[in-house]
C-alpha positions in Angstrom: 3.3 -159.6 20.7 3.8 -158.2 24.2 6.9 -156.1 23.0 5.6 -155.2 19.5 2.4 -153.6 21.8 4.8 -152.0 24.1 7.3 -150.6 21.2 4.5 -149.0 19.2 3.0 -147.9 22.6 6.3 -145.9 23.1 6.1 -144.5 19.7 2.9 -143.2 20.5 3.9 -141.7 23.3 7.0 -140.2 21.8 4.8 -139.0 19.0 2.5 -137.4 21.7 5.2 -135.4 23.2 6.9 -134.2 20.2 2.8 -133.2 18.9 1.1 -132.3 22.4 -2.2 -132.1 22.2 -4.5 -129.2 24.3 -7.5 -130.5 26.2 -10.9 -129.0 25.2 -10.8 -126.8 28.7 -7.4 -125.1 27.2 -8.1 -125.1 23.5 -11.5 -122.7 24.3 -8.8 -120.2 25.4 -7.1 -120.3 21.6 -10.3 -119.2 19.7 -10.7 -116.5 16.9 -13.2 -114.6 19.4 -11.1 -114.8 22.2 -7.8 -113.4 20.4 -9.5 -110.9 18.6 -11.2 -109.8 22.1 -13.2 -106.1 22.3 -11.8 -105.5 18.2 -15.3 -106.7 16.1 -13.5 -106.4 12.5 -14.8 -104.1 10.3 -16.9 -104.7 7.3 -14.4 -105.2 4.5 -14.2 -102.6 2.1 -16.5 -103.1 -1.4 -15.6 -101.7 -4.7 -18.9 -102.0 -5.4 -20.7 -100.1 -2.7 -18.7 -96.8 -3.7 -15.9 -95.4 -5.6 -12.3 -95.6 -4.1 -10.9 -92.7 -3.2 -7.5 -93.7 -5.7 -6.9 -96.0 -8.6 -3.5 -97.0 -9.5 -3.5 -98.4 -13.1 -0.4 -100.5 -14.5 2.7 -98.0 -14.7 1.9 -95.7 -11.9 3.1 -95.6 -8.2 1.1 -97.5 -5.8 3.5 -95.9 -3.1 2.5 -92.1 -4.5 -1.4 -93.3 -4.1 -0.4 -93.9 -0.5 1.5 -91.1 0.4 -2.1 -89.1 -0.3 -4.1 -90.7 2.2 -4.0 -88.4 5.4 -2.1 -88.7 8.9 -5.8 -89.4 10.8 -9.3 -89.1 10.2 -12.5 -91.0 11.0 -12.9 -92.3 7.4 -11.7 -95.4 5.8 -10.0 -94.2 2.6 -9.9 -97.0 -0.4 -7.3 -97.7 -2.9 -8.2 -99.8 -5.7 -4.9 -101.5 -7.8 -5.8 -102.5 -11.0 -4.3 -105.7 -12.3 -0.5 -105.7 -13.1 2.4 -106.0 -11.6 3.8 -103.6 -9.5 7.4 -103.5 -8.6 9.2 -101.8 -5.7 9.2 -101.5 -1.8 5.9 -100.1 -0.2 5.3 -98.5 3.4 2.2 -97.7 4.8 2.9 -95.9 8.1 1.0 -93.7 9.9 -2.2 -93.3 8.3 -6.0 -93.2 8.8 -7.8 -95.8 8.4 -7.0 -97.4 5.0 -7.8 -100.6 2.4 -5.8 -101.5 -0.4 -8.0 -103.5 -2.9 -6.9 -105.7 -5.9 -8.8 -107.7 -8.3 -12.2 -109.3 -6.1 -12.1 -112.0 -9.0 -8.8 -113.0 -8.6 -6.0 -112.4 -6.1 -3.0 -113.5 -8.5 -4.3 -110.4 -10.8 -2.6 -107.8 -8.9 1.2 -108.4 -7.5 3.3 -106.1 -5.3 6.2 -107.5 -5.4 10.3 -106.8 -4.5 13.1 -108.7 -4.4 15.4 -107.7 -1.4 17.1 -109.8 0.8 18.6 -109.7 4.8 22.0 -110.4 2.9 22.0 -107.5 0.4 24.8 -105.2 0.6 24.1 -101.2 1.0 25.7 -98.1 1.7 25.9 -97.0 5.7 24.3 -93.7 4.7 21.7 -96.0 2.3 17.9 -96.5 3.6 16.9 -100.6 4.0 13.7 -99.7 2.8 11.7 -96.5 3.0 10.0 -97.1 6.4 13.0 -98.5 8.1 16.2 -96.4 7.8 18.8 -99.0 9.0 21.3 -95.9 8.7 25.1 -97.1 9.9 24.8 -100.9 8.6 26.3 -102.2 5.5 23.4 -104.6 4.6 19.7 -104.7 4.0 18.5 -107.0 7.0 15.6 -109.1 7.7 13.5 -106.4 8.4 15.1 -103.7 5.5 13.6 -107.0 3.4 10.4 -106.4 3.1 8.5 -105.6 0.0 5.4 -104.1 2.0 5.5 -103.0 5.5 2.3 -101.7 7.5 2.7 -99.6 10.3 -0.4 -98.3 10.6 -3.8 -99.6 13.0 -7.0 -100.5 10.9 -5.5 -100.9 7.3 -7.0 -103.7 5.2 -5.6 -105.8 2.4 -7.9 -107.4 0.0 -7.7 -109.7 -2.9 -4.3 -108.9 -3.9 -0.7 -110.7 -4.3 2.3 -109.6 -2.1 5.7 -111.4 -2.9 9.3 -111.0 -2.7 10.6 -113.3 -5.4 14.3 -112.9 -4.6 15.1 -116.7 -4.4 12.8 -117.7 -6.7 15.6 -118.6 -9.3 17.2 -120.7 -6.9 14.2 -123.4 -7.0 14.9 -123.0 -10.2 18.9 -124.3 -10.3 20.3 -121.0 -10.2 22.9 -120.2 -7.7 22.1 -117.9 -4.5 22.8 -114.0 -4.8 26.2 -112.5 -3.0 25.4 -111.9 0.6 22.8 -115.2 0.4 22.9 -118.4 1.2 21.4 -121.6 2.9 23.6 -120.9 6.2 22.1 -117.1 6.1 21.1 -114.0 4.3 18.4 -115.3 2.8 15.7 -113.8 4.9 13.4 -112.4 2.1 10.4 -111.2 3.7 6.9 -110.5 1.6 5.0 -108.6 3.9 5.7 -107.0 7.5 2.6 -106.4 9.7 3.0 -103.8 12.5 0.1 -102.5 13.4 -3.1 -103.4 15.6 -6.5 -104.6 14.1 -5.1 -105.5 10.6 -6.9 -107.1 8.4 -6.1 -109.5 5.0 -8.7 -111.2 2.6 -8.0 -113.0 -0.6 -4.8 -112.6 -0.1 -1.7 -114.5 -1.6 1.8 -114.0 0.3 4.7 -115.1 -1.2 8.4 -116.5 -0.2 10.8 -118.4 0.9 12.9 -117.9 4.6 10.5 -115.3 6.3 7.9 -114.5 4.1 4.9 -113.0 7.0 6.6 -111.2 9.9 3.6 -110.5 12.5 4.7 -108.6 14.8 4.3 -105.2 17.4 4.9 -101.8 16.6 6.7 -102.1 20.0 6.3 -104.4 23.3 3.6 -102.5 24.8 1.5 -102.2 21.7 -1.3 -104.2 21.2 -1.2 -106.3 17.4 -4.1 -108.0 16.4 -4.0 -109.2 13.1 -6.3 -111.3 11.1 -5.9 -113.0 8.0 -8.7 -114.8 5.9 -9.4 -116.9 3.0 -6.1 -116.5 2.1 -3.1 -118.7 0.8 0.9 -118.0 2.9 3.5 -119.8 1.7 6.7 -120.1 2.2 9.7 -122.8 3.5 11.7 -121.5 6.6 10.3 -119.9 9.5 8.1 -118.4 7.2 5.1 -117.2 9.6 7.2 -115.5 12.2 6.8 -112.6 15.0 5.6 -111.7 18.1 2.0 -110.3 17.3 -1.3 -111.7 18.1 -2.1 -113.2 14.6 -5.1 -115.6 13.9 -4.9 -117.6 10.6 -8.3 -118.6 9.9 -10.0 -120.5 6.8 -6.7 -120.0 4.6 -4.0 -122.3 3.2 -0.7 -122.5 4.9 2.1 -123.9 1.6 5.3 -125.5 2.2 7.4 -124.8 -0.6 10.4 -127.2 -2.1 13.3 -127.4 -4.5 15.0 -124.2 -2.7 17.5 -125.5 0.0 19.2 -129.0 -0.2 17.3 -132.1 0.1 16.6 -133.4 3.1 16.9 -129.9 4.5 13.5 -129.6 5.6 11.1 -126.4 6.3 9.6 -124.8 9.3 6.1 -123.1 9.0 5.0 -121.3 12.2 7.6 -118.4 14.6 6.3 -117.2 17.4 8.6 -115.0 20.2 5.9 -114.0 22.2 6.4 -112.5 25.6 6.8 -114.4 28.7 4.1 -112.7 30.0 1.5 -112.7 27.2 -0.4 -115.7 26.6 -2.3 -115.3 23.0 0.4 -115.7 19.7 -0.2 -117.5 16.4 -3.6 -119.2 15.9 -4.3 -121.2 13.1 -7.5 -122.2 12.6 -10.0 -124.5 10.6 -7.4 -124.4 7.9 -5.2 -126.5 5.6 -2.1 -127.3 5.6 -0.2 -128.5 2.7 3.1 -129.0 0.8 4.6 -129.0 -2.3 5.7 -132.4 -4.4 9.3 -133.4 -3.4 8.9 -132.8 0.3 9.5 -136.2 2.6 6.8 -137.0 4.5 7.9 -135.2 8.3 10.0 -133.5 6.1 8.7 -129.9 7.3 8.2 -129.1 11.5 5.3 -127.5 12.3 7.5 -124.7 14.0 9.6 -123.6 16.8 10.0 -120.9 19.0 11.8 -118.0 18.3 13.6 -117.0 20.8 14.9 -113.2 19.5 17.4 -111.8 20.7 18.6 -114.7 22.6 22.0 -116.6 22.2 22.4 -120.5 22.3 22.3 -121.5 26.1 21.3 -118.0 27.8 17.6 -118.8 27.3 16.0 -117.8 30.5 12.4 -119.4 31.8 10.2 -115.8 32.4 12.7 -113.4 31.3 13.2 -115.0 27.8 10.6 -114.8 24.9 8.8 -118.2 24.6 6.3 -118.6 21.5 2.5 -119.0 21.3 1.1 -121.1 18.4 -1.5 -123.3 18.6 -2.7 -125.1 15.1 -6.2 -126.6 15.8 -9.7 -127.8 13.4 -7.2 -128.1 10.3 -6.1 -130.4 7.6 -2.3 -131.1 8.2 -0.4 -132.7 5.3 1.9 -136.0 5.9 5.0 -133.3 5.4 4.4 -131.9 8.4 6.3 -133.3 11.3 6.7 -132.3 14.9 7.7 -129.1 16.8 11.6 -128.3 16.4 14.1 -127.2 18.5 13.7 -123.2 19.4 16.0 -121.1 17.7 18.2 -120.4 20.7 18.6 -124.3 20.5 16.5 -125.1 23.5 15.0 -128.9 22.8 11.6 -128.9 22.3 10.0 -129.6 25.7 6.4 -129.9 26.2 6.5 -128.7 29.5 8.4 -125.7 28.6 7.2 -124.8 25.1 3.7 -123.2 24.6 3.1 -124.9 21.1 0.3 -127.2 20.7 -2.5 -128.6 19.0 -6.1 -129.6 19.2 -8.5 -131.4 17.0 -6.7 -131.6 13.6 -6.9 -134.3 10.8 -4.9 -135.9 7.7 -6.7 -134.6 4.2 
C-alpha cells in the first residue's frame, strides 16, 4: 500500500509540473481588467441604433466597402455584411475607427472565407496577399495565408464567420495540396490581428495549423485584443502570436481527422517578449474537442519561440511565451504544456505557461 501511495504520489507530482498551477497572489495579475489596462472597450456597434454607413449584399466586394472608409477620423464607421458567402483575401489597414457587422442572429450566416496556404507557390514579383507584399519569395507564407488581416487600432468584428478552408478536404480523405503537408506548409491562417484595442464578438474563426495569429504591428507597439462570446477552432498551434490577447467567455475547439492518428494538436502560441509579462489569457471559458481525439491527445500549448533555431534559445534575450488558461472548462483531450518550438523541454521554472482554478465539464 506504501508504494502504491508513493507511485500515484509521483504521478501527481509529475502531473503538477507538466500543469503548474498559479497561486491566487499571481493569478490576480492575469485578469481581463488588468490586460486590458487604461483601454475601457467601446460599446459595440448596433445595427439597430443607426444605419451603417455600407452594406455589402451577396455578390459585391466586401474589400471595395473597405477601401471607402477613410485614413482617420473621430467616427466609428460601420459596415454591415449581409448573409452569404464571401470569398477572397481582405485587408483592413490603416483606417479610422471601423466595425464590420454580420448577421446579430447568427454568426455562421455570414462567411469571409479563403483558402491559401504558407506552402502555396507564387511568382517573386506576385503579392502574398494584398496587405503583405512578400515581393522576391516564391511561396505564399504563413503570414501571405491569411484570409483577413487587420492592421488597423480600434476595428471591431461582430457576429460574423472568418475561415480559411484550405485543408478542409483533407479531414475529409483527400490528399494535401502541392507545397502542403503534415511535416510543413500547411499553415493556413483565418484571421491575422495587428492592431491595438481590437475587438471580436459572435465571432466564429476557422482552421486548421494557425488559424488566429495575435500579434504586434511591431515590438514597440502596444496590441490589445479582445475576443468574446465567440467559438476559435483549430488543431496545431492554432492560437498563436505575440500580442496581448484575452479570450474571454468563448469556446476554444480542437479539431480531428486532419493529420495522422495519434498525431495530436496544440491550442495556445505565445512568443512574447522577454521583457513583457501579459500574453494569452484565457478566461472563464470552455475548452473542448472533437470525437476521435485520445484523451491528452491535444497539449494545452507551447511556447513559440520565433525566430529561434533548435538549441540557440537564450534565457532574456530569447522570446518566452505568456499564456495562462484559468476559470474554464478543459476537456479530457487536453494534455499538458509541450516542448517549445525551438525544442526547449517544457520547464516550469523556465516557461511562463500556467493555470489557475479550471475544471473537467
Amino acid at each position: 500500500m506504501k508504494l502504491l501511495a508513493l507511485a500515484l504520489a509521483c504521478l501527481a507530482m509529475s502531473a503538477q509540473a507538466q500543469r503548474p498551477q498559479l497561486t491566487p497572489e499571481q493569478a490576480a495579475a492575469h485578469t481581463t481588467a488588468a490586460y486590458l489596462g487604461d483601454w475601457k472597450p467601446a460599446p459595440l456597434a448596433d445595427l439597430s441604433a443607426a444605419s451603417p454607413d455600407f452594406i455589402v449584399k451577396p455578390g459585391e466586394s466586401v474589400q471595395a466597402a473597405i477601401d471607402k472608409v477613410p485614413a482617420n477620423g473621430n467616427k466609428r464607421w460601420v459596415i454591415h455584411i449581409q448573409p452569404g458567402t464571401y470569398r477572397g483575401p481582405l485587408c483592413i489597414k490603416d483606417k479610422a475607427p471601423l466595425a464590420l457587422i454580420g448577421s446579430p442572429r447568427d454568426a455562421a450566416a455570414v462567411v469571409l472565407v479563403d483558402n491559401r496556404f504558407a506552402g502555396k507557390p507564387k511568382g517573386e514579383n506576385e503579392a502574398a496577399h494584398p496587405c503583405i507584399p512578400e515581393l522576391g519569395k516564391t511561396t505564399i507564407g504563413t503570414s501571405g495565408s491569411t484570409t483577413m488581416l487587420v492592421q488597423s487600432n480600434d476595428v471591431q468584428l461582430i457576429s460574423l464567420t472568418i475561415a480559411n478552408d484550405t485543408m478542409d478536404g483533407v479531414r475529409l480523405g483527400e490528399t494535401y495540396p502541392p507545397g502542403a503537408g503534415e511535416s510543413g506548409g500547411a499553415q493556413a491562417v483565418a484571421l491575422t490581428l495587428s492592431g491595438d484595442r481590437i475587438q471580436l464578438d459572435n465571432v466564429r474563426l476557422l482552421g486548421h495549423q494557425d488559424t488566429l495569429f495575435a500579434k504586434r504591428a511591431a515590438p514597440d507597439k502596444p496590441a490589445r485584443q479582445l475576443i468574446r462570446h465567440s467559438l476559435i477552432a483549430g488543431d496545431v498551434d492554432f492560437i498563436f502570436g505575440n500580442a496581448v490577447l484575452v479570450i474571454e467567455h468563448s469556446t476554444i475547439l480542437t479539431r480531428a481527422n486532419r493529420r495522422t492518428p495519434g498525431h495530436g494538436g496544440i491550442m495556445l502560441a505565445p512568443s512574447t517578449a522577454p521583457d513583457v509579462t501579459q500574453g494569452f489569457l484565457v478566461t472563464h471559458s470552455r475548452i473542448v474537442g472533437e470525437p476521435g481525439i485520445a484523451p491528452g491527445g491535444t497539449s494545452i500549448g507551447r511556447a513559440w519561440d520565433a525566430g529561434v533555431k533548435a538549441g540557440t534559445w537564450i534565457a532574456g534575450t530569447s522570446p518566452n511565451g505568456v499564456a495562462v488558461v484559468r476559470d474554464s472548462e478543459i476537456g479530457a483531450h487536453v494534455g499538458p504544456w509541450s516542448a517549445s518550438t525551438s525544442r526547449r523541454p517544457f520547464d516550469a521554472a523556465t516557461n511562463r505557461l500556467n493555470e489557475f482554478n479550471n475544471s473537467r465539464p
